[in-house]
VOGUPA-16422 format. One record per residue (C-alpha): residue in three letters; chain; x, y, z. Coordinates in pm, whole numbers, plus 50000, padded with zeros to 5 digits. Example, Ala and Ser with C-alpha at 12.3 -4.5 7.8 and 13.67 -1.06 7.14 Angstrom:
BEGIN
REC   aa  ch   east  north     up
REC  ALA   A  51230  49550  50780
REC  SER   A  51367  49894  50714
//
This chain:
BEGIN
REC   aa  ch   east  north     up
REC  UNK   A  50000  50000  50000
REC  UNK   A  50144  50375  49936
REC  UNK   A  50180  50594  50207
REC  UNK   A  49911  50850  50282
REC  UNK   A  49894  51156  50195
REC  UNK   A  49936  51288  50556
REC  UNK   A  50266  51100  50558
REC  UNK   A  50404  51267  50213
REC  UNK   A  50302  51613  50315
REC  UNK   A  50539  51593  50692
REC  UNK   A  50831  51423  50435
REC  UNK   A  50774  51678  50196
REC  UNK   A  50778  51965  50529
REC  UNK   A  51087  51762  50680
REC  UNK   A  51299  51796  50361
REC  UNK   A  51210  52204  50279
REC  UNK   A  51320  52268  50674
REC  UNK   A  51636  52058  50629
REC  UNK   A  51680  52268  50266
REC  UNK   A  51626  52567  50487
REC  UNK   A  51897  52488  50749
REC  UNK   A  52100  52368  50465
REC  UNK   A  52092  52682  50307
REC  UNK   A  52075  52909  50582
REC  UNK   A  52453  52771  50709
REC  UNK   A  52593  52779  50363
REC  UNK   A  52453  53185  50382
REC  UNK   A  52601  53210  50695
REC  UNK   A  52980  53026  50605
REC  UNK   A  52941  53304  50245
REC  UNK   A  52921  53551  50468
REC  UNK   A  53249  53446  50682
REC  UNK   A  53417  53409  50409
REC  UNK   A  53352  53730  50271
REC  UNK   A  53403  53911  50633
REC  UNK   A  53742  54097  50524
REC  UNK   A  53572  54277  50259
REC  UNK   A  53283  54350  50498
REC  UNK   A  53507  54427  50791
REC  UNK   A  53695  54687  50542
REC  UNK   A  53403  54912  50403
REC  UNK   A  53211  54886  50772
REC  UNK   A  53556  55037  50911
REC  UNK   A  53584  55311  50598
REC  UNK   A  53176  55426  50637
REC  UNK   A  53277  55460  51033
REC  UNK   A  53567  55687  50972
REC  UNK   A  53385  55850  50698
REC  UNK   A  53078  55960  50953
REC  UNK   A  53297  56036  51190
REC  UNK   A  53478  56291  51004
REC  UNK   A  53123  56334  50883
REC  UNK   A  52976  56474  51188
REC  UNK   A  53271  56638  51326
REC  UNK   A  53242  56862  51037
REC  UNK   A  52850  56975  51133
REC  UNK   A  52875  57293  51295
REC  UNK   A  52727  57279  51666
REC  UNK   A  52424  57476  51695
REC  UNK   A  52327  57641  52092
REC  UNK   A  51968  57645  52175
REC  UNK   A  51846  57957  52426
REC  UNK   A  51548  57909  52578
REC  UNK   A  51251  58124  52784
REC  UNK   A  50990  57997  53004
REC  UNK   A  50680  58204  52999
REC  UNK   A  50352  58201  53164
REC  UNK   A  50085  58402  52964
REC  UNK   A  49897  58673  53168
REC  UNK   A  49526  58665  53229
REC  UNK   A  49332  58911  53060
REC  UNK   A  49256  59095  53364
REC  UNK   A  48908  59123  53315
REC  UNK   A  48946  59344  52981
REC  UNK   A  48883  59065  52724
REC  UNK   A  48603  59074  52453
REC  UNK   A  48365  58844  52658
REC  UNK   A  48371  59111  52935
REC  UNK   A  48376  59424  52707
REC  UNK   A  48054  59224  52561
REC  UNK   A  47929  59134  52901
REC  UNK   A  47946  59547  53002
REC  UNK   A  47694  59535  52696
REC  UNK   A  47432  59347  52901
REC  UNK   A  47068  59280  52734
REC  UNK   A  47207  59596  52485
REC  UNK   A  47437  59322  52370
REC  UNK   A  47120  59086  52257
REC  UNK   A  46942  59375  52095
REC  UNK   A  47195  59490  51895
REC  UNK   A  47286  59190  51774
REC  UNK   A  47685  59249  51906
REC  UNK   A  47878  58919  51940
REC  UNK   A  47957  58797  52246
REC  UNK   A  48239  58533  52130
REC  UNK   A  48530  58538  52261
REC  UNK   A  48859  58615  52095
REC  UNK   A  49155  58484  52106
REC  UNK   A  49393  58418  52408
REC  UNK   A  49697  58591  52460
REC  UNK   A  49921  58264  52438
REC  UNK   A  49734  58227  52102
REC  UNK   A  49813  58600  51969
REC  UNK   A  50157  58565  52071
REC  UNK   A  50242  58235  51916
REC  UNK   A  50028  58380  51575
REC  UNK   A  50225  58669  51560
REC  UNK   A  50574  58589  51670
REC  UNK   A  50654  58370  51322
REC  UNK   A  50434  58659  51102
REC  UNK   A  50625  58877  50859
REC  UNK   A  50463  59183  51011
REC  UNK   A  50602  59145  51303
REC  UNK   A  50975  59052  51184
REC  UNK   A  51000  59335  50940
REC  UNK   A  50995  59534  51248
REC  UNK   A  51278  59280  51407
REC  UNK   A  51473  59345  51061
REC  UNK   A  51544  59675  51113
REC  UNK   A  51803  59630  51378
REC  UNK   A  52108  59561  51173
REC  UNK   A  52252  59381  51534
REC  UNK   A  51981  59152  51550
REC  UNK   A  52026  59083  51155
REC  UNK   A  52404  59027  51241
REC  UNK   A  52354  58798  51488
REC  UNK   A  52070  58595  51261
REC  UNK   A  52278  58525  50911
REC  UNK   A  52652  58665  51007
REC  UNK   A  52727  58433  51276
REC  UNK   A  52937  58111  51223
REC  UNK   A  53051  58046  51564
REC  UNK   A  53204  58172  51876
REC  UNK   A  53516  58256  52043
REC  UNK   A  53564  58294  52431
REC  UNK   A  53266  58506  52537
REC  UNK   A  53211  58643  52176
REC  UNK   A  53020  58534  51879
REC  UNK   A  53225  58551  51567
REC  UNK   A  53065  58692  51241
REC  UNK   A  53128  58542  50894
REC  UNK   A  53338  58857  50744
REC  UNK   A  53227  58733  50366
REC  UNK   A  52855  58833  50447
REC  UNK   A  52895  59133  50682
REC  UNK   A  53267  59339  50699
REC  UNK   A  53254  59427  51095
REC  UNK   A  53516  59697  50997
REC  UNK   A  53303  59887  50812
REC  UNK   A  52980  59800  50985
REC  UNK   A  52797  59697  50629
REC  UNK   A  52734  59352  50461
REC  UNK   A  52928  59243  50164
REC  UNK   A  52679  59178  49940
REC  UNK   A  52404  59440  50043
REC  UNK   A  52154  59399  50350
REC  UNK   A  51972  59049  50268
REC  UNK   A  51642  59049  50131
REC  UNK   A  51340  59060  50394
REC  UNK   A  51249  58724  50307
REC  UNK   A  51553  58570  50264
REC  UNK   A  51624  58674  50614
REC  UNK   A  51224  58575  50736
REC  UNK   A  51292  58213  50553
REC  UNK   A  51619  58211  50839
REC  UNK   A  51440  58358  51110
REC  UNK   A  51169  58068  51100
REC  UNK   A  51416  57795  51107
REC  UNK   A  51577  57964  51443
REC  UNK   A  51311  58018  51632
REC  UNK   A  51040  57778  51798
REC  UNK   A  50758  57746  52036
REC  UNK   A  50669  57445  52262
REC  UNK   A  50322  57485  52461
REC  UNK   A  50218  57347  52693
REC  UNK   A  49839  57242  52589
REC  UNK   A  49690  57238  52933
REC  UNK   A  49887  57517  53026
REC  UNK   A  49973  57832  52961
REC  UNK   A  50320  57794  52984
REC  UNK   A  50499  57881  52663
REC  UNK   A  50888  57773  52634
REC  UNK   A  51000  58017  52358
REC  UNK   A  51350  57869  52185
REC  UNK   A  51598  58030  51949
REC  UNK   A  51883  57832  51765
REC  UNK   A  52231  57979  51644
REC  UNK   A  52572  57842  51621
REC  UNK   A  52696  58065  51904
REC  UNK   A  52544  58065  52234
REC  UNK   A  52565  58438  52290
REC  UNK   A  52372  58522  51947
REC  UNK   A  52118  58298  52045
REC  UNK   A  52068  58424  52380
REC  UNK   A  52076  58830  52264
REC  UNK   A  51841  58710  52017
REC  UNK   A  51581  58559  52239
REC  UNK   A  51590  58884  52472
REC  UNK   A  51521  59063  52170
REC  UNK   A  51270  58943  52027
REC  UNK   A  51050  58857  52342
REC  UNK   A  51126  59252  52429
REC  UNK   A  51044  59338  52059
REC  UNK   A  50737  59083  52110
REC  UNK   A  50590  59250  52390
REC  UNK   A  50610  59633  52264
REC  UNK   A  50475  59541  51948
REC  UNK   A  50158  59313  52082
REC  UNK   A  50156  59623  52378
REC  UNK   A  50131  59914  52128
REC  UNK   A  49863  59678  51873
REC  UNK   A  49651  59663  52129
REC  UNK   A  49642  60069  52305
REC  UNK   A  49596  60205  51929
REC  UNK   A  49336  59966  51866
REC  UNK   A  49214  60038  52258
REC  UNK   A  49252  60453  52178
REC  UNK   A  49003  60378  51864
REC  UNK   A  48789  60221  52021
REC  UNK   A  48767  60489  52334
REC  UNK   A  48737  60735  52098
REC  UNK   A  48471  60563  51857
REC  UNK   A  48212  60491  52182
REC  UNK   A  48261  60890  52338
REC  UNK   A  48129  60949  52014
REC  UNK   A  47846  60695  51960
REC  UNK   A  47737  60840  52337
REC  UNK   A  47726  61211  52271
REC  UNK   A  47520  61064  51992
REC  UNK   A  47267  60924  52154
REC  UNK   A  46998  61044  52482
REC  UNK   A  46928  60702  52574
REC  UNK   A  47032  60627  52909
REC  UNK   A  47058  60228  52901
REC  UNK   A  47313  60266  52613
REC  UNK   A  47488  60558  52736
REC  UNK   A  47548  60352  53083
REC  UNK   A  47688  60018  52799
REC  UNK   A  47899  60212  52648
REC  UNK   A  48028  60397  52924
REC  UNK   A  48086  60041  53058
REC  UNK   A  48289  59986  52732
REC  UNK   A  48466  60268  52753
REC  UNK   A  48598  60169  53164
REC  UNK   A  48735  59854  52990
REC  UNK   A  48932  60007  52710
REC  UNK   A  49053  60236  52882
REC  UNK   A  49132  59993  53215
REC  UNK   A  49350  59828  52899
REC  UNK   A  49549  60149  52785
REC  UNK   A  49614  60244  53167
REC  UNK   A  49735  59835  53210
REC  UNK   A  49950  59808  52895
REC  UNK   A  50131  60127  52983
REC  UNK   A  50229  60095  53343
REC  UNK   A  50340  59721  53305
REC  UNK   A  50693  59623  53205
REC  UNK   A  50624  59291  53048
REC  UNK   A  50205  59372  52874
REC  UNK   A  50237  59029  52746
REC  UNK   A  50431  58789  52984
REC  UNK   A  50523  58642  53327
REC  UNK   A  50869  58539  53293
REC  UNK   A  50951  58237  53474
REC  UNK   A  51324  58169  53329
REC  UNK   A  51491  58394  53164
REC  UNK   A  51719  58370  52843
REC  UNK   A  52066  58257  52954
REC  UNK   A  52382  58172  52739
REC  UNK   A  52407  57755  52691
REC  UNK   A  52705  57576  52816
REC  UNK   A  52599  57274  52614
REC  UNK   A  52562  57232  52252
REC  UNK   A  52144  57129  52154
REC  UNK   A  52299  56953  51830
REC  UNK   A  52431  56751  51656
REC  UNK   A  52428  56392  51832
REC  UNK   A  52686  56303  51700
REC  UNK   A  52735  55926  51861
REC  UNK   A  52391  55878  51746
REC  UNK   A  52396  55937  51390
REC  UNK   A  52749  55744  51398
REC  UNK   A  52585  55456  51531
REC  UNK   A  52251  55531  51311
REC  UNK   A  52491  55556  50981
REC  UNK   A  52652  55214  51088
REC  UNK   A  52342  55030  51095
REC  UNK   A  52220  55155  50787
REC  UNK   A  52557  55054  50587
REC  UNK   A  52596  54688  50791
REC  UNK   A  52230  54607  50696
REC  UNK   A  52323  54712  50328
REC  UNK   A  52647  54477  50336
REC  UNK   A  52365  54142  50442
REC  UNK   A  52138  54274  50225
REC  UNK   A  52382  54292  49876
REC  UNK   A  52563  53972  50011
REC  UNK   A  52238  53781  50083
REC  UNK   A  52133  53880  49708
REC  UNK   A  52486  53788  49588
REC  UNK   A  52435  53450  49721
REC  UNK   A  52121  53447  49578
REC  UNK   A  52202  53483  49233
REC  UNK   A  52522  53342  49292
REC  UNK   A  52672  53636  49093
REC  UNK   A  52884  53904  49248
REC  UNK   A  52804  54336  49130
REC  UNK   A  53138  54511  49119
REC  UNK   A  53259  54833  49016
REC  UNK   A  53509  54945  48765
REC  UNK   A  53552  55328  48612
REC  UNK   A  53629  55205  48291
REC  UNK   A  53337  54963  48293
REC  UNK   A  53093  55066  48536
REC  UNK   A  52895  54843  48737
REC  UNK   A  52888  54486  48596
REC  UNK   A  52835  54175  48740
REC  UNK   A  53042  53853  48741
REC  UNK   A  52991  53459  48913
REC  UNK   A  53097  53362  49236
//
């Protein structure tokens, strides 16, 4: 009687594993064999990313913490709540707008407000001139700005060429549940990044501060109107309302020091670089190059044929 077919299928299973094994120890005895030439290029893509990396500039990260400050009781919902049943009759809206941490991080990356940052030749120094630092001083790159004659080589940069900078350099982390903001600006010295953070929160804050009283002063000046305007006394007692709000806002915004922020930490000049990592992308490089030496040998032993390189001939391939 033949065997069953349950029988020929476990034979048939028994073999392909033993193929398997066969051929997984004559992969394994290729690659031995071949471990010189592996051995070699591993040891020439590690000295290559080493001399890789140490050429990457190291780039200093400055940081801020900030707390955003409460609105005081002078935000739209309680300009709109001075309004009372007026509010409803008039059909004024009563939504809210937005929060200070949201105006700040809207306006800090808008081209407004860094065309008024790009007048300060120093700050523009410190943005695209600097390639490093010496001792307790940055050092500027003398082929874009001559520090002996105070100008820049090649003419003052365009405003967007320099924006297109200034948005790579400068970040915001929030916190979400928070109002925290941690306000970060990159450079390849420590003090540029630093003098750049004070300026720009300081820049920040006066241009938010001085936004907000001309649009307060308008608005002051709008509502004395509308109430000269009119005899009736529940409106003239809204507006008048409206009025001890904007101008609660002017009064607020020019007695404080800092209109927009409580500052927590303050910018300070970083001992340690942010970046490069430059074990890590070692280590990441010689991964990437030892998984490429399996993968071409597996397919060599595949194929059984070997691709090589010659600058007369190209790439070619020949048996092994």
């Amino acid at each position: 009687a033949g065997s069953s077919p349950a029988s020929g299928t476990i034979i048939m299973n028994d073999q392909n594993i033993s193929v398997a094994e066969n051929n997984f120890f004559k992969y394994v005895a290729f690659i031995w064999k071949n471990k010189k030439w592996i051995t070699l290029r591993l040891l020439l893509v590690s000295v290559l990313s080493v001399i890789f990396v140490l050429n990457i500039p190291n780039t200093y990260r400055s940081y801020a913490i900030l707390t955003s400050k409460n609105d005081d009781g002078i935000s739209s919902s309680s300009i709109a709540g001075a309004l009372g049943s007026f509010a409803g009759m008039a059909g004024i809206s009563t939504q809210e707008s937005a929060s200070t941490k949201d105006v700040v991080l809207s306006s800090v990356k808008s081209y407004t407000f860094f065309k008024e940052l790009y007048e300060d030749d120093t700050f523009l120094v410190n943005l695209l001139a600097v390639d490093g630092f010496n001792g307790n001083e940055s050092t500027i790159n003398n082929e874009i700005y001559d520090e002996n004659k105070q100008e820049w080589v090649n003419g003052k940069p365009h405003p967007l060429d320099a924006y297109d900078k200034f948005t790579k350099k400068v970040a915001f982390n929030e916190n979400q549940k928070k109002t925290i903001i941690t306000f970060n600006v990159f450079s390849l010295s420590p003090y540029a990044a630093k003098d750049m953070n004070i300026y720009i929160l300081s820049k920040l804050d006066d241009f938010i501060r001085i936004k907000e009283v001309n649009e307060s002063k308008r608005a002051i000046n709008y509502l004395e109107t509308e109430i000269s305007n009119t005899q009736i006394p529940d409106v003239r007692d809204a507006l008048s309302k409206m009025i001890t709000q904007y101008m609660s806002k002017v009064v607020t915004s020019e007695q404080s020091d800092n209109y927009l922020f409580n500052v927590i930490e303050i910018p300070f000049v970083p001992n340690d670089k942010y970046s490069p990592k430059r074990s890590i992308i070692c280590i990441q490089i010689f991964i990437i190059f030892f998984f490429l030496e399996i993968i071409y040998y597996y397919l060599a032993f595949v194929f059984r044929r070997k691709i090589s390189f010659n600058f007369r001939k190209g790439f070619f391939t020949k048996s092994i």
